[in-house]
PDB file of N, H, CA, C and O in Angstrom:
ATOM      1  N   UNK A   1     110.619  22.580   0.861  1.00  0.00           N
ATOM      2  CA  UNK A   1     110.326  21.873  -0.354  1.00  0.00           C
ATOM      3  C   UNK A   1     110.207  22.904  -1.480  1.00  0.00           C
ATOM      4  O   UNK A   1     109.421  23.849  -1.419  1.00  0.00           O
ATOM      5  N   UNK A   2     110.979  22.688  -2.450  1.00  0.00           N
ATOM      6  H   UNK A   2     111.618  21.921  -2.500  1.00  0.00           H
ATOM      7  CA  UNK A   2     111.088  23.888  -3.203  1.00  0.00           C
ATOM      8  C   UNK A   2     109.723  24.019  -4.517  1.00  0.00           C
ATOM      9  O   UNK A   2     109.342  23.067  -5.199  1.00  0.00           O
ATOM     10  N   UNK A   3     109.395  24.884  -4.565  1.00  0.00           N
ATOM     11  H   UNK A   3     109.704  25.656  -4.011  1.00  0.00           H
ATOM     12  CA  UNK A   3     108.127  24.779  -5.843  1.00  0.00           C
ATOM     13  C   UNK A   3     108.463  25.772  -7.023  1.00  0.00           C
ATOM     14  O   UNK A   3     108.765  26.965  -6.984  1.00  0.00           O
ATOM     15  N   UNK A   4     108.341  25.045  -7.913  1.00  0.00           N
ATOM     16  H   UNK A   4     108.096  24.076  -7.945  1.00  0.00           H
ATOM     17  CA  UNK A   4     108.449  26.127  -9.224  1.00  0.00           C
ATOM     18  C   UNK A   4     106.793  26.195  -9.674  1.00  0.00           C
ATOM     19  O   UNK A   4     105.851  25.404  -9.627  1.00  0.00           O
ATOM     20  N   UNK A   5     107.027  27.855 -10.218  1.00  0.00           N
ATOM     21  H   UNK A   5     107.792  28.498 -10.256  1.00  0.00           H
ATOM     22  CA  UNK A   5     105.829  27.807 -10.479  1.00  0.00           C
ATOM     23  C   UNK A   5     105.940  28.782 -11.556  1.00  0.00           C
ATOM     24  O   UNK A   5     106.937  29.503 -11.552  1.00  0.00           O
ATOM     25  N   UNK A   6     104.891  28.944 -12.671  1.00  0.00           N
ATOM     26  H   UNK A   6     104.081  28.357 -12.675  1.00  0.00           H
ATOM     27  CA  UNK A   6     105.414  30.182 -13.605  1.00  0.00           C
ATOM     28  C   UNK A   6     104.404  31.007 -12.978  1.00  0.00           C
ATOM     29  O   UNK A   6     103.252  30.640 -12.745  1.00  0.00           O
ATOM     30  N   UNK A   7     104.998  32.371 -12.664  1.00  0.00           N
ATOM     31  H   UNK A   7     105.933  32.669 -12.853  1.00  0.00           H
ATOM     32  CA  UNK A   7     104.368  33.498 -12.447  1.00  0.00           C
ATOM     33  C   UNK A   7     104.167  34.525 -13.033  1.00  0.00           C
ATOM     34  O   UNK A   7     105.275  35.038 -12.873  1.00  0.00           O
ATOM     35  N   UNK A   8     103.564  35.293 -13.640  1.00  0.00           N
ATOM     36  H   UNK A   8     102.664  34.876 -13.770  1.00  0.00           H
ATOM     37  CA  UNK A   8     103.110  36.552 -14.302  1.00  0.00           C
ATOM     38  C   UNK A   8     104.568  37.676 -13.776  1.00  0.00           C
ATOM     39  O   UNK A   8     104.842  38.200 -12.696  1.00  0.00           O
ATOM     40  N   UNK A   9     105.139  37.686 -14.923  1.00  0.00           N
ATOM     41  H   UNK A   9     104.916  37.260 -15.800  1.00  0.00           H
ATOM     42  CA  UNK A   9     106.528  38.339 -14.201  1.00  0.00           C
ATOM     43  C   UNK A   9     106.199  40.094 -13.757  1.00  0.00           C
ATOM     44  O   UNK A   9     106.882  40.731 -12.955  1.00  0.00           O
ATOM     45  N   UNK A  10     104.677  40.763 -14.701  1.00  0.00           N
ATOM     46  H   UNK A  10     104.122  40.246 -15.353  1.00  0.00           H
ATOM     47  CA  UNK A  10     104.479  41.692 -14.368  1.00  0.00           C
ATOM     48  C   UNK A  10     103.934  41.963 -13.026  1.00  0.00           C
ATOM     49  O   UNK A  10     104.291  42.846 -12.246  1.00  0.00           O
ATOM     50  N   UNK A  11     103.097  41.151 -12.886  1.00  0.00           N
ATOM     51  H   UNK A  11     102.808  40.433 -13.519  1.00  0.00           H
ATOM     52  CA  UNK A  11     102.515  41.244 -11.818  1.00  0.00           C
ATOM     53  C   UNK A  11     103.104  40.525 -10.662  1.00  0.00           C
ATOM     54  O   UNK A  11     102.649  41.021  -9.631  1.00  0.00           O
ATOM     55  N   UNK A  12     103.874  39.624 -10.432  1.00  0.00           N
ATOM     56  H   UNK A  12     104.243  39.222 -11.270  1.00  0.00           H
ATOM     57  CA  UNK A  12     105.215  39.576  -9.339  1.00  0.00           C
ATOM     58  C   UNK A  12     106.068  40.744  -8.892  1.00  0.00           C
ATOM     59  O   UNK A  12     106.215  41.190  -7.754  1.00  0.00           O
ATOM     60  N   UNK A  13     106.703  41.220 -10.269  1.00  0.00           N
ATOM     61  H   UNK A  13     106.584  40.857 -11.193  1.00  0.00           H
ATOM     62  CA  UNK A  13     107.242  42.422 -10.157  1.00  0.00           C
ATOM     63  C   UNK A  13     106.482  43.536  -8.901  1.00  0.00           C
ATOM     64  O   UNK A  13     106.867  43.857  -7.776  1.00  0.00           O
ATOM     65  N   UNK A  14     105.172  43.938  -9.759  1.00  0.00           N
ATOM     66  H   UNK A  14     104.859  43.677 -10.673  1.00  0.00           H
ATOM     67  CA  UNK A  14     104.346  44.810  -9.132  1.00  0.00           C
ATOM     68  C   UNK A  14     104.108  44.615  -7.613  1.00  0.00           C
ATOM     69  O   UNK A  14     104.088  45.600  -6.876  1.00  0.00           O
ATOM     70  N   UNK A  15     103.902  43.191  -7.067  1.00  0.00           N
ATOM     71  H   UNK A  15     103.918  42.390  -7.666  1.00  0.00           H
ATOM     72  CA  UNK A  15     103.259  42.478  -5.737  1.00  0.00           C
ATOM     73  C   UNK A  15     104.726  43.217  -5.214  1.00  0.00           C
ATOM     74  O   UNK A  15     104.575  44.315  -4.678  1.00  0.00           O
ATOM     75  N   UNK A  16     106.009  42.743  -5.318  1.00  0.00           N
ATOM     76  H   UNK A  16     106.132  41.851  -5.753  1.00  0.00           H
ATOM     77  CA  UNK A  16     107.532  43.136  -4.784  1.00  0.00           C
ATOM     78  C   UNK A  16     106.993  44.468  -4.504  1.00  0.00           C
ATOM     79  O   UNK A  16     106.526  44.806  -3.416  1.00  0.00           O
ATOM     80  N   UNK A  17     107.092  45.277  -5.647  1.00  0.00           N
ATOM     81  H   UNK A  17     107.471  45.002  -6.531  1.00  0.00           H
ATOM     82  CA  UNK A  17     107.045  46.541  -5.264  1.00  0.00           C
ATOM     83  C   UNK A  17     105.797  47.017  -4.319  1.00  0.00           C
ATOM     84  O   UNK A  17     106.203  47.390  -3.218  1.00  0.00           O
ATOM     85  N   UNK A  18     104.596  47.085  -4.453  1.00  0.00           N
ATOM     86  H   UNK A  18     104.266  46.783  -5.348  1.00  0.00           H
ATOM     87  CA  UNK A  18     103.626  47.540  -3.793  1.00  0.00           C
ATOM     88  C   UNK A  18     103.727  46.952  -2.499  1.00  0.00           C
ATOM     89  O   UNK A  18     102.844  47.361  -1.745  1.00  0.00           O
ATOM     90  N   UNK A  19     104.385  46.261  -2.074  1.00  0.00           N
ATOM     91  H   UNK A  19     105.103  45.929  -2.687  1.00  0.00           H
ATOM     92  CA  UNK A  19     104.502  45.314  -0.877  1.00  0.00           C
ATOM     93  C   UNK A  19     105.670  45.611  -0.425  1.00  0.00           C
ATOM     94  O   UNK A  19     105.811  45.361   0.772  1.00  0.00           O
ATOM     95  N   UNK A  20     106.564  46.058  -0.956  1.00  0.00           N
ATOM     96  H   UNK A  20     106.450  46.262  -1.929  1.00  0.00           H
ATOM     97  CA  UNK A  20     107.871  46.462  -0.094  1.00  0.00           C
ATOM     98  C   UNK A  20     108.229  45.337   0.276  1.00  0.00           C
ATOM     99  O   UNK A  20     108.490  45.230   1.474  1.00  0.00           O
ATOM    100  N   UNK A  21     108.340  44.355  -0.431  1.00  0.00           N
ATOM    101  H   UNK A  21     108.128  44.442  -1.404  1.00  0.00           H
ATOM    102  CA  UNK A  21     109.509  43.310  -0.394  1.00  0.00           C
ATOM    103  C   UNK A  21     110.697  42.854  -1.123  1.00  0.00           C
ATOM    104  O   UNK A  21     110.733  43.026  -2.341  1.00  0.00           O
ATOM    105  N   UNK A  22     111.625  42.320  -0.541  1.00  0.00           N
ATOM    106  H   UNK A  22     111.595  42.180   0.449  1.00  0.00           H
ATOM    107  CA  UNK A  22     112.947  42.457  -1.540  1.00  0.00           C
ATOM    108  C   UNK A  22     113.091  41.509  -2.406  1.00  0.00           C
ATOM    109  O   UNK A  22     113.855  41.545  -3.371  1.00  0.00           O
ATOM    110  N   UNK A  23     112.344  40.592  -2.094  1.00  0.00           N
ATOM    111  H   UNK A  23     111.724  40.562  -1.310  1.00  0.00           H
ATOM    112  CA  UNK A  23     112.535  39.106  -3.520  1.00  0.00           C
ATOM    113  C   UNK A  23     111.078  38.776  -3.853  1.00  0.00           C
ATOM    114  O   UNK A  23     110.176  39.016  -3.050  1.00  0.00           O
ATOM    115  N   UNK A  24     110.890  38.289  -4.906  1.00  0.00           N
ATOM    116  H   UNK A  24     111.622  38.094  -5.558  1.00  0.00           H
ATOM    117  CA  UNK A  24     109.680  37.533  -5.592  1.00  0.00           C
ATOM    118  C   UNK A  24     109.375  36.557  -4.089  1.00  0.00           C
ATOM    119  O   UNK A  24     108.338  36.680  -3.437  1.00  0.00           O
ATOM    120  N   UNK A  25     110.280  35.787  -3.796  1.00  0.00           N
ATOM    121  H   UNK A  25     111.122  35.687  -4.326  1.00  0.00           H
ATOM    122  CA  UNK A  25     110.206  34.921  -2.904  1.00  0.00           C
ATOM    123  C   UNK A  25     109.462  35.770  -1.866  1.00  0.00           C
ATOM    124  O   UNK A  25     108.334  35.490  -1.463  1.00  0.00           O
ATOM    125  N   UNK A  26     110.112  36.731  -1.502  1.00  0.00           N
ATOM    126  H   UNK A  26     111.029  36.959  -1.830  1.00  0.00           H
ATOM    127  CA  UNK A  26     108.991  37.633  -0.253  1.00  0.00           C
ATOM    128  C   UNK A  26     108.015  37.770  -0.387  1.00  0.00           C
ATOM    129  O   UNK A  26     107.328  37.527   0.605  1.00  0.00           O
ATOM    130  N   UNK A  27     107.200  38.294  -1.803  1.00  0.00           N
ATOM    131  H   UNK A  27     107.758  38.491  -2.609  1.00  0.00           H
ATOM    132  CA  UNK A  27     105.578  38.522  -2.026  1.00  0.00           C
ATOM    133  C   UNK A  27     105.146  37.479  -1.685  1.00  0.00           C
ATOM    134  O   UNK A  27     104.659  37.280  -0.572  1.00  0.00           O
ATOM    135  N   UNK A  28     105.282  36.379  -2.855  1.00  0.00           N
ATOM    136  H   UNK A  28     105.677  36.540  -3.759  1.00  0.00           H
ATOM    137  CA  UNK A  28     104.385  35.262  -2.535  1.00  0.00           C
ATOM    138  C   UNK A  28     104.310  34.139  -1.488  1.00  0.00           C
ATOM    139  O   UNK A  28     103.473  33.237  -1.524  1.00  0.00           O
ATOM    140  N   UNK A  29     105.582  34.325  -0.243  1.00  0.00           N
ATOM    141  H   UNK A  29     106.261  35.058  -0.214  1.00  0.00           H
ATOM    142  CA  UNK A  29     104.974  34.229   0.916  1.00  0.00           C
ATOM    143  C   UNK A  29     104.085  35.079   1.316  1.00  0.00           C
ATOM    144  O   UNK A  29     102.992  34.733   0.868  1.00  0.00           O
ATOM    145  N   UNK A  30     104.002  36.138   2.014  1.00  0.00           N
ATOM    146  H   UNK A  30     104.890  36.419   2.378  1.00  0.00           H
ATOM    147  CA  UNK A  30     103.489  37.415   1.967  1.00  0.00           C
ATOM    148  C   UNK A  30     101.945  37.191   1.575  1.00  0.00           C
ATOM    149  O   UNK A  30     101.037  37.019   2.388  1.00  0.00           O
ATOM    150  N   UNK A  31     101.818  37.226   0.152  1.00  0.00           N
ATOM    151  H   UNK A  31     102.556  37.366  -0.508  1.00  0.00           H
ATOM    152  CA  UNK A  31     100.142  36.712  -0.807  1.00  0.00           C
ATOM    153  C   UNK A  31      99.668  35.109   0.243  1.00  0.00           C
ATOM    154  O   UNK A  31      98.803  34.680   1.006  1.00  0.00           O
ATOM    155  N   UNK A  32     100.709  34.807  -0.297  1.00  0.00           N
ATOM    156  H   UNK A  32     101.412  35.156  -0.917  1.00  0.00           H
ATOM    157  CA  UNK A  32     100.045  33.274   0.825  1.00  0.00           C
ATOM    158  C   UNK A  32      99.714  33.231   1.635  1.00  0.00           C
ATOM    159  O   UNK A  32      98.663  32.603   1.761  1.00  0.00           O
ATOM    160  N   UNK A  33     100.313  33.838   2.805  1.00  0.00           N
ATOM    161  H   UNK A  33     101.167  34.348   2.702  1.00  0.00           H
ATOM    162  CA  UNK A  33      99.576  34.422   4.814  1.00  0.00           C
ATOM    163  C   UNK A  33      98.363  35.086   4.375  1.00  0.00           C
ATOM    164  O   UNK A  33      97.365  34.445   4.705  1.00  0.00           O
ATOM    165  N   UNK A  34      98.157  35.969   3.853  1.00  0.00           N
ATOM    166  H   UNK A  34      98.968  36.490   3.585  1.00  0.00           H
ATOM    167  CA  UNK A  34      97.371  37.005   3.576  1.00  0.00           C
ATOM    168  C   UNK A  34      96.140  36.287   3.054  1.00  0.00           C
ATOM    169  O   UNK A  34      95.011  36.663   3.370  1.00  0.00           O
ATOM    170  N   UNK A  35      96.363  35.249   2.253  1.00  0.00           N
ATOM    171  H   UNK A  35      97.280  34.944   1.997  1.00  0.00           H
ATOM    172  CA  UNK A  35      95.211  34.323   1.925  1.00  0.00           C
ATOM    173  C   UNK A  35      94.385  33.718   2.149  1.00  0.00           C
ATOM    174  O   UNK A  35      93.187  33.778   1.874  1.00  0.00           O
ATOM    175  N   UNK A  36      95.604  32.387   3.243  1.00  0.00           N
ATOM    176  H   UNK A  36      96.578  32.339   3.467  1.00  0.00           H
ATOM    177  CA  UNK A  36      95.022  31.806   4.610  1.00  0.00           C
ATOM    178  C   UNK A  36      94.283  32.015   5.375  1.00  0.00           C
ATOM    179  O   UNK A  36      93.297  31.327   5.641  1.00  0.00           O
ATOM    180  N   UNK A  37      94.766  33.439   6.091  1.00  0.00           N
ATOM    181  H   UNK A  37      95.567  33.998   5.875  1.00  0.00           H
ATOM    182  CA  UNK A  37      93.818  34.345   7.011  1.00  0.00           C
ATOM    183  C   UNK A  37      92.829  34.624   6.341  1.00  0.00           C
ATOM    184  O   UNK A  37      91.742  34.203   6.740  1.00  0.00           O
ATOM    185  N   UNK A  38      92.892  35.360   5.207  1.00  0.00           N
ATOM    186  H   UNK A  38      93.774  35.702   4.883  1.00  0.00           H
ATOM    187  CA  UNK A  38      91.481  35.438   4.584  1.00  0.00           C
ATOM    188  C   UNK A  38      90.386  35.132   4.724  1.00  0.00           C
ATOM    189  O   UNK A  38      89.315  35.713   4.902  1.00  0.00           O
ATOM    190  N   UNK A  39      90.967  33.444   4.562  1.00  0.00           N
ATOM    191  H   UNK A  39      91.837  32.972   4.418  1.00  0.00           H
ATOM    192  CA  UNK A  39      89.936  32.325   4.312  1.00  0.00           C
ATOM    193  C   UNK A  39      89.631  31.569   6.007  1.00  0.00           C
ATOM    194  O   UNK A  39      88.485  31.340   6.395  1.00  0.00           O
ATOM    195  N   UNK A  40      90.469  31.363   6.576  1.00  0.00           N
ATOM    196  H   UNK A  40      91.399  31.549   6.261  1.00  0.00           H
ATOM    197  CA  UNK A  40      89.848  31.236   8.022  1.00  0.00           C
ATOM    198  C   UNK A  40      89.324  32.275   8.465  1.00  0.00           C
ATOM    199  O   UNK A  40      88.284  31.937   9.029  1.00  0.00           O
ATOM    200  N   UNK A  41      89.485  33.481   8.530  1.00  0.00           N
ATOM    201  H   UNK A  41      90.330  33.755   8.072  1.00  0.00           H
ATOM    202  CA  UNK A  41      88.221  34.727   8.533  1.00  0.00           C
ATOM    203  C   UNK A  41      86.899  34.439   8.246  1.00  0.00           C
ATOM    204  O   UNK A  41      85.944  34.500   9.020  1.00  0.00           O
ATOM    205  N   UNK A  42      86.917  33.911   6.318  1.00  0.00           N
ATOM    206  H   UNK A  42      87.692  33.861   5.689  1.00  0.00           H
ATOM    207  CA  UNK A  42      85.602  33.787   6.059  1.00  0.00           C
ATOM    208  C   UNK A  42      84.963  32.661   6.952  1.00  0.00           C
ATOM    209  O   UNK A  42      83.804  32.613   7.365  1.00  0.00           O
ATOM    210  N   UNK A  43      85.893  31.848   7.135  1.00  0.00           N
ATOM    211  H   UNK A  43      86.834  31.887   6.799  1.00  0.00           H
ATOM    212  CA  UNK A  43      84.811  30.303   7.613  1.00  0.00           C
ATOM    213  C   UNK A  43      84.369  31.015   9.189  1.00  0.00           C
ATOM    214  O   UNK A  43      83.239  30.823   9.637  1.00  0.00           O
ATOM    215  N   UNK A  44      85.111  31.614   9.736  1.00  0.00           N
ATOM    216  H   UNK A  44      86.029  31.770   9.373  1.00  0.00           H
ATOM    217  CA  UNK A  44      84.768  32.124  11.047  1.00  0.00           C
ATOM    218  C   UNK A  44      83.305  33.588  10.866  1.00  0.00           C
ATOM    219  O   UNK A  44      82.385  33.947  11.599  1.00  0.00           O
ATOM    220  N   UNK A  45      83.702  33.933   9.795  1.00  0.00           N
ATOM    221  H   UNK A  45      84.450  33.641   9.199  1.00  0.00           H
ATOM    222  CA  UNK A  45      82.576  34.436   9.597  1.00  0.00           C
ATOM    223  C   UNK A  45      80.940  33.959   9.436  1.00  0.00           C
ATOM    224  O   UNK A  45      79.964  34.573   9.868  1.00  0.00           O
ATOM    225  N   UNK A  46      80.950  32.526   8.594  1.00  0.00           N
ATOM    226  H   UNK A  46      81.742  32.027   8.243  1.00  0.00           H
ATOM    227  CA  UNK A  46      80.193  31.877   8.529  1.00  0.00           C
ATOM    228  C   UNK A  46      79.510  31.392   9.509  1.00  0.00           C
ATOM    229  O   UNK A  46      78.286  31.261   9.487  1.00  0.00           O
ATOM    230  N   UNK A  47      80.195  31.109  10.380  1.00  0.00           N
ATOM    231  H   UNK A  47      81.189  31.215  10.398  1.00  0.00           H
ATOM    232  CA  UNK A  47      79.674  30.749  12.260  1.00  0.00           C
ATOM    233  C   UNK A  47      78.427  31.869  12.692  1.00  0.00           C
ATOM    234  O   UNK A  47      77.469  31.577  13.408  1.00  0.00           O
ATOM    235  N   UNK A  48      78.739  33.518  11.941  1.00  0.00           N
ATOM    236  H   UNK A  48      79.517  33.755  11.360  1.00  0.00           H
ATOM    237  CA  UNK A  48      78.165  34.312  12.776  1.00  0.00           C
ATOM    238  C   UNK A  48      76.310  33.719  12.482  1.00  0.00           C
ATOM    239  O   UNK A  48      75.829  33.406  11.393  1.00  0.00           O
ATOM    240  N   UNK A  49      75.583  33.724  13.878  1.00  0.00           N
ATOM    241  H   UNK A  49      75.974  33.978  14.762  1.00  0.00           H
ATOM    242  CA  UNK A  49      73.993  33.632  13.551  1.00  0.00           C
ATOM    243  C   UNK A  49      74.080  32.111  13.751  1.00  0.00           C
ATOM    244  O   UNK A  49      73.002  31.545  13.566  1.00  0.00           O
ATOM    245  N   UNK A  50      75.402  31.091  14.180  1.00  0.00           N
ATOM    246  H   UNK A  50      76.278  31.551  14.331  1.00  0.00           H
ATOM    247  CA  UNK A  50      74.822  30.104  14.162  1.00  0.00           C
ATOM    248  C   UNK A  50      75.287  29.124  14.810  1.00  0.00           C
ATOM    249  O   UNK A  50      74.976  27.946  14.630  1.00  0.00           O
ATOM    250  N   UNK A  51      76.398  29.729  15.953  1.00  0.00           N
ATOM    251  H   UNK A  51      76.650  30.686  16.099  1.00  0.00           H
ATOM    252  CA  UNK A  51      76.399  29.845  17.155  1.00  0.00           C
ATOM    253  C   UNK A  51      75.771  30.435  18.446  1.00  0.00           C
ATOM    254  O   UNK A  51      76.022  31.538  18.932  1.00  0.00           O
ATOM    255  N   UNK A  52      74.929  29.522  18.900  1.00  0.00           N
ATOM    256  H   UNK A  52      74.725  28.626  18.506  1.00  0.00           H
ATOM    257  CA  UNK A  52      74.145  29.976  20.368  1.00  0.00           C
ATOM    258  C   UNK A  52      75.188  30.057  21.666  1.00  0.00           C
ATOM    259  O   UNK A  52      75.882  29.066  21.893  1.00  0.00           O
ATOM    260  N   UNK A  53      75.317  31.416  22.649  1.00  0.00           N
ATOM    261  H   UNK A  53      74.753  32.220  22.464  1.00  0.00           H
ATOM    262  CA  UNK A  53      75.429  31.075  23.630  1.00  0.00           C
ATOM    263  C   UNK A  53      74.748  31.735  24.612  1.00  0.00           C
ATOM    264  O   UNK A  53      73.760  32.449  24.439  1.00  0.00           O
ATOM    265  N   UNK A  54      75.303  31.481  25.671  1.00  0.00           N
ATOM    266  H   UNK A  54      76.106  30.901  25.812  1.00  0.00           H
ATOM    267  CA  UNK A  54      74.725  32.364  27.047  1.00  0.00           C
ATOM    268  C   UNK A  54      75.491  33.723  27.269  1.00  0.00           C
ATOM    269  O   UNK A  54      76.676  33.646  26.944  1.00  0.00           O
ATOM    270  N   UNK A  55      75.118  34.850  27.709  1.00  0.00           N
ATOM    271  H   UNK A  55      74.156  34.912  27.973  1.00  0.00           H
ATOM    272  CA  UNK A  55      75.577  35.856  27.909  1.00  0.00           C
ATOM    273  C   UNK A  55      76.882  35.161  29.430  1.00  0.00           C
ATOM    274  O   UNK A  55      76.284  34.310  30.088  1.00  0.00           O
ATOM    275  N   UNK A  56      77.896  35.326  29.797  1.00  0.00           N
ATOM    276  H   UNK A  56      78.382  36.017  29.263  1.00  0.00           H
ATOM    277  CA  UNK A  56      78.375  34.809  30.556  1.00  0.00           C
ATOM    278  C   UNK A  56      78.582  36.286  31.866  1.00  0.00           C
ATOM    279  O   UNK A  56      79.259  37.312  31.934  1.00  0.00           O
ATOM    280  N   UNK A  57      77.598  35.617  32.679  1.00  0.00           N
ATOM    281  H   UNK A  57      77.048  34.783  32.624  1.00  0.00           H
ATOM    282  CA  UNK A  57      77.519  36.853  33.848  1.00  0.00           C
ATOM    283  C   UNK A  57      78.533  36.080  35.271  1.00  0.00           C
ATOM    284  O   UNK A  57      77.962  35.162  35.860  1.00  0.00           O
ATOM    285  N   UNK A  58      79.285  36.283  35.528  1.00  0.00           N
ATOM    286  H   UNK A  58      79.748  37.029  35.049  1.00  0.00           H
ATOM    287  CA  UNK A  58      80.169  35.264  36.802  1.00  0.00           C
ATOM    288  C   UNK A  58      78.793  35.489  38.061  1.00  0.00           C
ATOM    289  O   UNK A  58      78.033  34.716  38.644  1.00  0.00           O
ATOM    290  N   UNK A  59      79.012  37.017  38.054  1.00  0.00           N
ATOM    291  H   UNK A  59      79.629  37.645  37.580  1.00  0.00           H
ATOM    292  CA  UNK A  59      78.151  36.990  39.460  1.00  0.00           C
ATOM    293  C   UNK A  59      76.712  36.600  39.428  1.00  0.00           C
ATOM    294  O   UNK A  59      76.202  36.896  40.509  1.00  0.00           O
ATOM    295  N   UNK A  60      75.715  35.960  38.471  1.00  0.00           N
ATOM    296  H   UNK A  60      76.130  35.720  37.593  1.00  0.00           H
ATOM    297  CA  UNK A  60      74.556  35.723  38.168  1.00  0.00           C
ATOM    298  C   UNK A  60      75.353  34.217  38.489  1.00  0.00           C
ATOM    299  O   UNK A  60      75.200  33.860  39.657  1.00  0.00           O
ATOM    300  N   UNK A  61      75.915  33.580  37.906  1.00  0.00           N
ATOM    301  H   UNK A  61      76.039  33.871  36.958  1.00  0.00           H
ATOM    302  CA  UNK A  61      76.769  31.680  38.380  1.00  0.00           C
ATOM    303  C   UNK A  61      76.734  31.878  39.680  1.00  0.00           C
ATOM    304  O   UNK A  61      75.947  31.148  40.282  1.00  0.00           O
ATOM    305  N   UNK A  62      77.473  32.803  40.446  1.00  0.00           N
ATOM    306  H   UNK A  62      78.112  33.396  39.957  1.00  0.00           H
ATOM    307  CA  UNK A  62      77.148  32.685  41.345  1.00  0.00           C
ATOM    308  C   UNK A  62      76.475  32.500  42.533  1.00  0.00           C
ATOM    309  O   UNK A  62      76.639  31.701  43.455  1.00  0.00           O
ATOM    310  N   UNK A  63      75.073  34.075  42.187  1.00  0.00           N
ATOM    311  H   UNK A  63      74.940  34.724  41.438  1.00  0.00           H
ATOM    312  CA  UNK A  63      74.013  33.239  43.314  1.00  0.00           C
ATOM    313  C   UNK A  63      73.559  32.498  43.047  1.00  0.00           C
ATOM    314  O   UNK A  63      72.701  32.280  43.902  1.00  0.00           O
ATOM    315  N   UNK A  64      73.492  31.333  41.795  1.00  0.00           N
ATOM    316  H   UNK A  64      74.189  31.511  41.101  1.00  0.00           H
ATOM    317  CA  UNK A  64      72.792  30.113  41.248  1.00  0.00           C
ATOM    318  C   UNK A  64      73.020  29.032  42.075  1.00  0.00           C
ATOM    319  O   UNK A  64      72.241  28.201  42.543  1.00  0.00           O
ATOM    320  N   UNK A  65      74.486  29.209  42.202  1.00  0.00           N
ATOM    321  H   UNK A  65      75.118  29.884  41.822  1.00  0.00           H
ATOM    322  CA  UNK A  65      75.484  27.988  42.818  1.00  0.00           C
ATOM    323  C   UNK A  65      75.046  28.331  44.577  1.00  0.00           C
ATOM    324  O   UNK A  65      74.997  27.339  45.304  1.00  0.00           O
ATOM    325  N   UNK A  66      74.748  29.680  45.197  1.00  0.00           N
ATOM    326  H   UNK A  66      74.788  30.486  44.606  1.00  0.00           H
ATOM    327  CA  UNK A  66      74.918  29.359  46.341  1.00  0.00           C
ATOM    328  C   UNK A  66      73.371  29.041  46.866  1.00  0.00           C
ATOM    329  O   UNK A  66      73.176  29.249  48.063  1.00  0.00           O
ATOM    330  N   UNK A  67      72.501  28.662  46.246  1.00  0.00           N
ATOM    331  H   UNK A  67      72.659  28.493  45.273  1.00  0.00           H
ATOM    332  CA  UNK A  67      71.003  28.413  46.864  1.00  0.00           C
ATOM    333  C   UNK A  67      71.486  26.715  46.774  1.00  0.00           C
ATOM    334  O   UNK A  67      70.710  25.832  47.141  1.00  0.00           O
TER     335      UNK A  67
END
């Protein structure tokens, strides 16, 4: 699906170059992954302190299970 968008031609330019990509089209895929992850990072970050679990020991399951 094609999107137009106006972009800052300096700073497109610049993203190409500092990024070592060959088209405008390459950065701002490129910016976009880079974003995403970002942001599912942060939300996964947010979890930390508020998720409980158990230390997972197999051989402690075990002698539990055999009494």
């Amino acid at each position: 699906m094609p999107v137009h968008a106006a972009l800052d031609d300096h700073l497109s330019d610049e993203a190409v170059k500092v990024g070592n990509h060959r088209t405008k089209k390459g950065a701002v895929t490129a910016a976009l992954k880079e974003y995403v992850q970002i942001r599912k990072q942060r939300e996964i970050l947010e979890l930390v302190g508020k998720v409980d679990y158990d230390d997972y020991e197999p051989k402690r399951l075990r002698d539990r299970k055999a009494r």
